[in-house]
Each structure stands twice: as structure tokens, then as C-alpha cells.
VEXKE-442140 format. One record per residue (C-alpha): residue number from 1; residue in three letters; z, y, x. Coordinates in steps of 0.05 Angstrom, whole numbers, plus 5000, padded with zeros to 4 digits. Each point is the difference from the previous one (the first is absolute). Example, Ala and Ser with C-alpha at 12.3 -4.5 7.8 and 13.67 -1.06 7.14 Angstrom:
# VEXKE-442140
@nuba: 1 gunu: ALA zz: 5156 yy: 4910 xx: 5246
@nuba: 2 gunu: SER zz: 4987 yy: 5069 xx: 5027
This chain:
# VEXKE-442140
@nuba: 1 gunu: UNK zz: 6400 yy: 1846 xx: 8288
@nuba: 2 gunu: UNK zz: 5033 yy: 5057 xx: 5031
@nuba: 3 gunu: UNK zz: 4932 yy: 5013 xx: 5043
@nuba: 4 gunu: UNK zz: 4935 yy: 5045 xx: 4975
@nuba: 5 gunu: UNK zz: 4950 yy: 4958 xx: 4985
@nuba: 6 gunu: UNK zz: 4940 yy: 4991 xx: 5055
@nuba: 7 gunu: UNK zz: 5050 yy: 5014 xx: 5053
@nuba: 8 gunu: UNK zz: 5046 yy: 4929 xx: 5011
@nuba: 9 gunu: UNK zz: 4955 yy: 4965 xx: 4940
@nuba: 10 gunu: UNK zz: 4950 yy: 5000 xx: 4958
@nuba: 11 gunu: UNK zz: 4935 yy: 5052 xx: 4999
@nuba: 12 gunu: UNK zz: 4985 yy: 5059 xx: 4957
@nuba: 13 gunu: UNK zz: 4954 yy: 5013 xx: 4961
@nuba: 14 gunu: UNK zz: 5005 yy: 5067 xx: 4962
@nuba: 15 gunu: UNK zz: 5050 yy: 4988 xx: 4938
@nuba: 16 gunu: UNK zz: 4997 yy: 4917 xx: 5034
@nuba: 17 gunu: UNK zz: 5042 yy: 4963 xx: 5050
@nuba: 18 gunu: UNK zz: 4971 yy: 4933 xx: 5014
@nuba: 19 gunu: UNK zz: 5043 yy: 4946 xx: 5029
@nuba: 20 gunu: UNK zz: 4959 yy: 4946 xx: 5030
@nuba: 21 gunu: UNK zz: 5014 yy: 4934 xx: 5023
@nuba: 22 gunu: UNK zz: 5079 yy: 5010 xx: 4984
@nuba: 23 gunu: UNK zz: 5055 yy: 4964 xx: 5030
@nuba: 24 gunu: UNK zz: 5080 yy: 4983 xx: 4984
@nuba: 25 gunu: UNK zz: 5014 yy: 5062 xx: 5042
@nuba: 26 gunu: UNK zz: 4964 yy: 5050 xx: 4948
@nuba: 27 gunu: UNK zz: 5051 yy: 4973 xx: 4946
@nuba: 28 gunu: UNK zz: 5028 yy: 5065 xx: 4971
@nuba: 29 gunu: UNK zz: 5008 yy: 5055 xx: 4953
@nuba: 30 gunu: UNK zz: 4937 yy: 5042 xx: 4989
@nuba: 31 gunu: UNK zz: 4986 yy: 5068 xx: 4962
@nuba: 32 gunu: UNK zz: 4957 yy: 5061 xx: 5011
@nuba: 33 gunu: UNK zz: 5017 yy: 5073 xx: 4992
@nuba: 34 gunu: UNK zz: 4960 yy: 5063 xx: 4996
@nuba: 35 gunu: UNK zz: 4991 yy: 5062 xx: 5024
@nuba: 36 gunu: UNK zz: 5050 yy: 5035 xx: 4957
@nuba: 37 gunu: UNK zz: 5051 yy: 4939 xx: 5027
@nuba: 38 gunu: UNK zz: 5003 yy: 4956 xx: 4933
@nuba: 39 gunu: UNK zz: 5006 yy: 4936 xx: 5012
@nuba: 40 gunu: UNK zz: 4975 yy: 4935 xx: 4965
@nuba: 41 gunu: UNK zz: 5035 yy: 4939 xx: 4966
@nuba: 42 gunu: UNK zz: 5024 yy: 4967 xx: 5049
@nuba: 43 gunu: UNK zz: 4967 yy: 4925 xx: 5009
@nuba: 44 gunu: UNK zz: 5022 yy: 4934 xx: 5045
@nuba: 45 gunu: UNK zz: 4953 yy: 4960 xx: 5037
@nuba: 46 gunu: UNK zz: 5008 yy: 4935 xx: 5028
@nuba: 47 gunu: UNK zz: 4966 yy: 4965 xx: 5052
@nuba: 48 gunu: UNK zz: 5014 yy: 4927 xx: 5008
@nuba: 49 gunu: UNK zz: 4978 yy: 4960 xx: 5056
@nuba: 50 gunu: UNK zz: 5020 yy: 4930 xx: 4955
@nuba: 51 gunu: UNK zz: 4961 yy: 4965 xx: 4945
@nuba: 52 gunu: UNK zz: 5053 yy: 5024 xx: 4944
@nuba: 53 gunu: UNK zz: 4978 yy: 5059 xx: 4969
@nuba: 54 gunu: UNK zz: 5042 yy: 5038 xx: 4945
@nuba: 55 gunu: UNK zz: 4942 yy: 5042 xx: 4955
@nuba: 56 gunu: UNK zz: 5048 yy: 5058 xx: 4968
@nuba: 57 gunu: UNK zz: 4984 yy: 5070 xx: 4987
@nuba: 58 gunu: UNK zz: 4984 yy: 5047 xx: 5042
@nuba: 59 gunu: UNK zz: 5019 yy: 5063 xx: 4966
@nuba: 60 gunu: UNK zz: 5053 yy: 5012 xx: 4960
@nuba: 61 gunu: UNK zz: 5014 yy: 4963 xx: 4933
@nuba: 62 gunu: UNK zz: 5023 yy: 5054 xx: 4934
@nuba: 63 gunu: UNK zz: 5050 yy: 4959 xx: 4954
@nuba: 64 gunu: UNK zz: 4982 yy: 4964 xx: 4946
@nuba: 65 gunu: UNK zz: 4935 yy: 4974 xx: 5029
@nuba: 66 gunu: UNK zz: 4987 yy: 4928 xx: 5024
@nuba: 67 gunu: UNK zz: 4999 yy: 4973 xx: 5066
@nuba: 68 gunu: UNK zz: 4976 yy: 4942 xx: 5033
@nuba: 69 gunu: UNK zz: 5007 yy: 4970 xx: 5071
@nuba: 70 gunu: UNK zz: 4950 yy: 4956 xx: 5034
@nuba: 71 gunu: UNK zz: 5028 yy: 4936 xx: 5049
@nuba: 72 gunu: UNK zz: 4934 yy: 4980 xx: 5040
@nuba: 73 gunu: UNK zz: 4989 yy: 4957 xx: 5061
@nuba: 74 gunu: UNK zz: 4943 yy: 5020 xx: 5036
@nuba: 75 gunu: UNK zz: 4998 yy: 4933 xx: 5025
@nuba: 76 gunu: UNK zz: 5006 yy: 4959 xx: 4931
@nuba: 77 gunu: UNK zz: 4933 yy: 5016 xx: 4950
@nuba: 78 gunu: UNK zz: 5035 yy: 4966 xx: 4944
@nuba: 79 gunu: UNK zz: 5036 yy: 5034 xx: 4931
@nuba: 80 gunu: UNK zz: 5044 yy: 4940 xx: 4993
@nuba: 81 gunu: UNK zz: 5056 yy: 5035 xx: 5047
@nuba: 82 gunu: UNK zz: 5078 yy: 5006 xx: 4992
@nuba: 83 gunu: UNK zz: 5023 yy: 5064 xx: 5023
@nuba: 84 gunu: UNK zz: 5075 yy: 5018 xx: 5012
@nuba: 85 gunu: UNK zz: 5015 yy: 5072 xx: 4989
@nuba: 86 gunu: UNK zz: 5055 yy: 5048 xx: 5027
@nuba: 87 gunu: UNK zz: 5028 yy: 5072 xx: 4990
@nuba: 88 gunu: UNK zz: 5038 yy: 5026 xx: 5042
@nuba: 89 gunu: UNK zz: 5010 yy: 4928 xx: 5041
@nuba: 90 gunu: UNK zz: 5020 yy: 4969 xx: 4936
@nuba: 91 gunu: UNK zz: 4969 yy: 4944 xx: 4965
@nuba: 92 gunu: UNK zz: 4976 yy: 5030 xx: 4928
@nuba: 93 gunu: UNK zz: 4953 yy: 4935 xx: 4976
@nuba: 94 gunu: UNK zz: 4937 yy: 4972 xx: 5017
@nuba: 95 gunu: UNK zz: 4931 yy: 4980 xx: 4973
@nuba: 96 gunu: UNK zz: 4951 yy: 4946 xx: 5004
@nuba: 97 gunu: UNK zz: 4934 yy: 5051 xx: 4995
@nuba: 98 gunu: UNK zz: 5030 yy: 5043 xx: 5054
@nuba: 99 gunu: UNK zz: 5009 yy: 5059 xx: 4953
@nuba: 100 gunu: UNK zz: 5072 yy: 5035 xx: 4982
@nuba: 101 gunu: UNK zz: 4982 yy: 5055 xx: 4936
@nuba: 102 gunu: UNK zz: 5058 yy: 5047 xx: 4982
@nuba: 103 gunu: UNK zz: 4991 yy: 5026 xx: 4930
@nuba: 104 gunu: UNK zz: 5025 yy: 5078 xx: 4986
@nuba: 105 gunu: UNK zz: 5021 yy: 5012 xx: 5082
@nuba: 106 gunu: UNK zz: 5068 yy: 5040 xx: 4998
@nuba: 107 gunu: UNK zz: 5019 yy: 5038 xx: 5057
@nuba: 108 gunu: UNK zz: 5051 yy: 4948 xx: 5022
@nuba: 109 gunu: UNK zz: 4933 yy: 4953 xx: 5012
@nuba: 110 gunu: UNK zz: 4994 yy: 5046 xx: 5064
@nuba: 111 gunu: UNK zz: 5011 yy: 4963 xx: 5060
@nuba: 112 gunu: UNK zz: 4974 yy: 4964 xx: 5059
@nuba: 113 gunu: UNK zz: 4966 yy: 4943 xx: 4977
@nuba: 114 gunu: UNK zz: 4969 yy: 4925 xx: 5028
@nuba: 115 gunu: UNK zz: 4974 yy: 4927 xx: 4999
@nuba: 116 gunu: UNK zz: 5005 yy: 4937 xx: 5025
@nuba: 117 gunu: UNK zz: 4943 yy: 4944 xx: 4998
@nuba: 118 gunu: UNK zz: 5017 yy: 4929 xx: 5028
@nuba: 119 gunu: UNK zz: 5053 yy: 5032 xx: 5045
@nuba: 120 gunu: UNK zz: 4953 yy: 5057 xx: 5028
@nuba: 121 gunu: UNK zz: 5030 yy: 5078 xx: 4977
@nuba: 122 gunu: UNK zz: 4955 yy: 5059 xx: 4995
@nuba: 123 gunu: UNK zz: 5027 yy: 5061 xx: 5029
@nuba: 124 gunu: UNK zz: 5042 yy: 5045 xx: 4954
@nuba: 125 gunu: UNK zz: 4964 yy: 5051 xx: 4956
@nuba: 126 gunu: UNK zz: 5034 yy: 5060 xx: 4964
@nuba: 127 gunu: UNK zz: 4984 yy: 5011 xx: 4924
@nuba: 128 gunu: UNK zz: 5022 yy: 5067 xx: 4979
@nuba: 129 gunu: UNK zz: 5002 yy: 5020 xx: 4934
@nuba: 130 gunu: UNK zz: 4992 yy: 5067 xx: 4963
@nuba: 131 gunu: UNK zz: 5044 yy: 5026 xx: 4946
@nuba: 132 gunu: UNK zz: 4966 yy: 5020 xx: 4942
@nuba: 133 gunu: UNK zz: 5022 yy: 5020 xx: 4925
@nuba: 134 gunu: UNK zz: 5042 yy: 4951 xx: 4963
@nuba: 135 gunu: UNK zz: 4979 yy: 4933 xx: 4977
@nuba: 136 gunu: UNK zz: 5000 yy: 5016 xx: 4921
@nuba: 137 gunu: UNK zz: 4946 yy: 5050 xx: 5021
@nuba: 138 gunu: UNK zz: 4954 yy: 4954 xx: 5024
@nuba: 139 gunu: UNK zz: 5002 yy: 4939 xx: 4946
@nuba: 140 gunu: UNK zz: 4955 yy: 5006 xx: 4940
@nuba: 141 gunu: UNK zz: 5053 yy: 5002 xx: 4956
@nuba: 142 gunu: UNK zz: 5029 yy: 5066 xx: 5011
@nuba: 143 gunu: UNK zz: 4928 yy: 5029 xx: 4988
@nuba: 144 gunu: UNK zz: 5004 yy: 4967 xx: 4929
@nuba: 145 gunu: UNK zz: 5079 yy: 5023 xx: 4981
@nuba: 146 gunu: UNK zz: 4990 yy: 5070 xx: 5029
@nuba: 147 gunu: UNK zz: 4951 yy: 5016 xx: 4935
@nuba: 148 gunu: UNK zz: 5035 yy: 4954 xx: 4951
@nuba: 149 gunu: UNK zz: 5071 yy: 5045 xx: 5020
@nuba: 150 gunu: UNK zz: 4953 yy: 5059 xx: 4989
@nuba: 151 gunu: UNK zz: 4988 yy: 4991 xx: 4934
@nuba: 152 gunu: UNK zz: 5069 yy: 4976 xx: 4983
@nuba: 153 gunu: UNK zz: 5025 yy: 5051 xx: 5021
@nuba: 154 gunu: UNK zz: 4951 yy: 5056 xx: 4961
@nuba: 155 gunu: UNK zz: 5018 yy: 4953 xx: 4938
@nuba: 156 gunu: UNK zz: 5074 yy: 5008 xx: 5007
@nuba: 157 gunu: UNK zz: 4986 yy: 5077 xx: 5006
@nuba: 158 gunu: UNK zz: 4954 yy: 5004 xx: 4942
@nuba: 159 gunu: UNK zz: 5053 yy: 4959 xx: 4954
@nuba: 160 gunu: UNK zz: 5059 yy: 5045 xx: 5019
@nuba: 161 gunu: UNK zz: 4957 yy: 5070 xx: 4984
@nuba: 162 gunu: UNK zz: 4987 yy: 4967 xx: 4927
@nuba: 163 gunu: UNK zz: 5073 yy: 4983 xx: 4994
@nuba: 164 gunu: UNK zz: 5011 yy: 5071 xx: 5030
@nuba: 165 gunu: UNK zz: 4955 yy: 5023 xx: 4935
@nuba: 166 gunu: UNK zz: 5020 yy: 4950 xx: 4943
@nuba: 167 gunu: UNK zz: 5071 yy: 5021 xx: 5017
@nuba: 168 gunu: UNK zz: 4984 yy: 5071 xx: 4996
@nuba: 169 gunu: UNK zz: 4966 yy: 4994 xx: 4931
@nuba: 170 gunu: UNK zz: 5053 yy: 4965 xx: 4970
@nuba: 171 gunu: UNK zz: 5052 yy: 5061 xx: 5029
@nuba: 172 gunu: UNK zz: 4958 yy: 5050 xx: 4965
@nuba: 173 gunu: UNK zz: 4989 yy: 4962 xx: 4930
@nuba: 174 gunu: UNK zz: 5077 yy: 5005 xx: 4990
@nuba: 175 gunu: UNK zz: 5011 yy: 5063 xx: 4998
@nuba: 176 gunu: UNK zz: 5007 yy: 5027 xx: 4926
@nuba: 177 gunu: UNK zz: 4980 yy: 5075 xx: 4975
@nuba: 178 gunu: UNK zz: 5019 yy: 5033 xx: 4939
@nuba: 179 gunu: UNK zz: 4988 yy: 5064 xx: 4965
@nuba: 180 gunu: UNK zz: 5052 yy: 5056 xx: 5003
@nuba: 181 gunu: UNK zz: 5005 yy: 5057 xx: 4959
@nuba: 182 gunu: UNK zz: 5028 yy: 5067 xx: 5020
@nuba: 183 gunu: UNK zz: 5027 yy: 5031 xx: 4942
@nuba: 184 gunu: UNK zz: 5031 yy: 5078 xx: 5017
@nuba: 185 gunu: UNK zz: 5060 yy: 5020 xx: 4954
@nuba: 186 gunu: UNK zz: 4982 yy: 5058 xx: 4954
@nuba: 187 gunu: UNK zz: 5056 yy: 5056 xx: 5021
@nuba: 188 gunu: UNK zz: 5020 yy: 5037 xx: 4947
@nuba: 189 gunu: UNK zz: 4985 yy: 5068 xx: 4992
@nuba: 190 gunu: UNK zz: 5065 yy: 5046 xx: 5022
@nuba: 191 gunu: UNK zz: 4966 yy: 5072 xx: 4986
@nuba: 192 gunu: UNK zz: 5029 yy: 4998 xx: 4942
@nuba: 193 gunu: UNK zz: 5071 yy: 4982 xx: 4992
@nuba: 194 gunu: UNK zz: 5022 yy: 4972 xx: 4935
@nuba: 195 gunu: UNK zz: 5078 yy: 5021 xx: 4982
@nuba: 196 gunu: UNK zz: 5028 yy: 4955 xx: 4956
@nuba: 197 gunu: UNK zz: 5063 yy: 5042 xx: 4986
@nuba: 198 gunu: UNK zz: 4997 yy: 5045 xx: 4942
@nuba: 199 gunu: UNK zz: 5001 yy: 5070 xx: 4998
@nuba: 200 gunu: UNK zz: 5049 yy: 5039 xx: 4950
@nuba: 201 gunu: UNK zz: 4982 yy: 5066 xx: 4967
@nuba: 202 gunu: UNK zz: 5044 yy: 5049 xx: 4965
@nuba: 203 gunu: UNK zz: 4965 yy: 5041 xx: 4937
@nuba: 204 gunu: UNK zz: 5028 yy: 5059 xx: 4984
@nuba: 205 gunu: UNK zz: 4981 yy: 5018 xx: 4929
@nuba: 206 gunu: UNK zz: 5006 yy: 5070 xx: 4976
@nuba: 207 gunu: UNK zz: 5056 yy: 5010 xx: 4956
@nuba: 208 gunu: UNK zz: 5035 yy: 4934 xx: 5012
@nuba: 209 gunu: UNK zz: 5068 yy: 4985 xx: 5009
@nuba: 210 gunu: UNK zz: 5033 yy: 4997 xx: 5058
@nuba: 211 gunu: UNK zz: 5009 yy: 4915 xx: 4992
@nuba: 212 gunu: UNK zz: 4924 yy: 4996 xx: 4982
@nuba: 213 gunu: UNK zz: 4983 yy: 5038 xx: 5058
@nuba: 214 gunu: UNK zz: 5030 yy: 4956 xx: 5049
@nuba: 215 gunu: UNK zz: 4989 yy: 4932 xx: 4962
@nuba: 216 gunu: UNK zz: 4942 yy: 4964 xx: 5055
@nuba: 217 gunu: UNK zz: 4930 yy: 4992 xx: 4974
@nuba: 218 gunu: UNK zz: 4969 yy: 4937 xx: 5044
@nuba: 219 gunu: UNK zz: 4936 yy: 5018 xx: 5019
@nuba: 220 gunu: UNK zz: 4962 yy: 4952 xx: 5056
@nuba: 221 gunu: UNK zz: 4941 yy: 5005 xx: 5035
């Protein structure tokens, strides 16, 4: 409704608007804001002046949950009922108890949405849905494989880190040591040269001839 409540419709009461005694012409959109200006969800009310009514949510659906809409004549008391239902103006099955259940609503499942019993149509009602976090997050499944890839996944880490070690080891055992011996060379001693030429001496011996005086006497040291 693009009208405050308690002005065109309805009457307030503090945080309430009460619509009493509602006809086809209050069939709308309705949501509340406040003070700061934030608005509401947004919801869609119907008011039908047939017997046909279409029971769907009122407020949005979040995906992944389940959702069932409710084909009653106010005139007919009785559960054995066929109900034809439509999105969108298109035929999309029907049911003997009157009831259409979608399993896991997707956001395509959005859409205007009504019935048909023995020829009589409710008016159209809008199903929105609400998109929410992935399907794998909601099944029960992916709360049992998150922990089992957990601990795979420490198991890989503590395998490779004792690989890592074993390898490691077996680097270290084969390396080979042996003893080495520095031996220096003893340098001979040069102070004292040794000449290994000899050394000739002449003797000159009172009273000897001139040959014996100059025949060489080897002397070596």
C-alpha cells in the first residue's frame, strides 16, 4: 500500500496496524518502516471476494526450505478436493488433497502463483523467495564430510613431515668419516752447511826438497 496506515485503511495501534473487515480493494503490498527510514520485508496480501482461496506465504521464503500451498473452497468442507495449480498463468500439476509442496524452493520458484477448483480460480498470490547460502550448506551431509576432509587432510600432512624425516635420516647415515693425519716434514737443519768437496793442503817440511815441498798432502775436514 502506498498509504500510511490509519489514514486510507486500517487503525493503529502503537507498533500495530489493524485491518478489519478487509475487502478485494486492500489487495496489496505491505511493509513498515521506522523512524531511522528502514524498511521491512516486503509481504503480499490478497483479498478475495470468491470461494477459492490460495494459502501461500506471507513473508518471504530463504532457499532450500520447503513450501506448501493450500487450495480451499470456503464453500466445500470436504479434503477429498482436486486442485489445479498455476505459476505464472501456467498449468504446473494438480492434487487431489488440495495441497502443491515444493521441496528445497530455488529462487526460480518465485512467481505469481494460483488454483483452480471445479472451474472456480482464486486470485493470484505472489511467493517470493529469499536467497540464502548454497544448497551443500544446508544438507546433513556436508556437516559430516567437512570433519572427515579435516582429518584427511592433517593425515596427509602428518605422513609427508615423517617422509620429510625418514628421508633426512637416511641422507645423514651415508655420509662416511675417516681419520686424517697431519704429518709436518722435518726440514733439515741448514746452520750448518756440509761441503762435500775436499780441501787440499800443502806441508812444507823443513829441509825438504823442492819436489817434496810441493807434492799435495790431502787433508779433509
Amino acid at each position: 500500500m502506498n498509504a500510511e496506515c490509519s489514514t486510507t485503511w486500517g487503525k493503529r495501534n502503537e507498533s500495530l496496524c489493524l485491518l478489519a473487515d478487509p475487502y478485494p480493494v486492500d489487495t496489496g503490498v505491505y511493509w513498515c518502516e521506522s523512524g531511522a527510514g528502514e524498511c521491512s520485508s516486503a509481504v503480499n496480501i490478497t483479498v478475495t471476494g470468491g470461494s477459492v482461496i490460495l494459502e501461500s506465504p506471507v513473508l518471504p521464503v530463504p532457499e532450500g526450505e520447503n513450501v506448501t500451498l493450500r487450495c480451499t473452497n470456503k464453500m466445500t468442507f470436504s479434503s477429498n478436493i482436486t486442485a489445479e495449480f498455476y505459476k505464472n498463468g501456467l498449468l504446473i500439476g494438480n492434487s487431489s488433497s488440495g495441497n502443491l509442496s515444493i521441496l528445497s524452493v530455488l529462487k526460480s520458484d518465485e512467481g505469481l502463483y494460483k488454483c483452480s477448483i471445479s472451474g472456480a480460480q482464486s486470485p493470484d498470490s505472489w511467493l517470493a523467495v529469499r536467497a540464502g547460502r548454497p544448497e551443500s550448506f544446508h544438507s546433513p551431509l556436508a556437516h559430516i564430510l567437512l570433519p572427515v576432509v579435516g582429518v584427511c587432510l592433517l593425515l596427509v600432512v602428518v605422513i609427508l613431515l615423517l617422509l620429510w624425516r625418514s628421508r633426512k635420516g637416511k641422507i645423514n647415515s651415508d655420509v662416511s668419516y675417516t681419520d686424517v693425519t697431519i704429518t709436518q716434514e722435518v726440514q733439515p737443519n741448514r746452520d750448518r752447511e756440509i761441503d762435500d768437496t775436499s780441501t787440499f793442503y800443502s806441508l812444507l817440511k823443513p829441509g825438504a826438497t823442492r819436489e817434496e815441498a810441493t807434492e799435495p798432502v790431502l787433508k779433509s775436514i
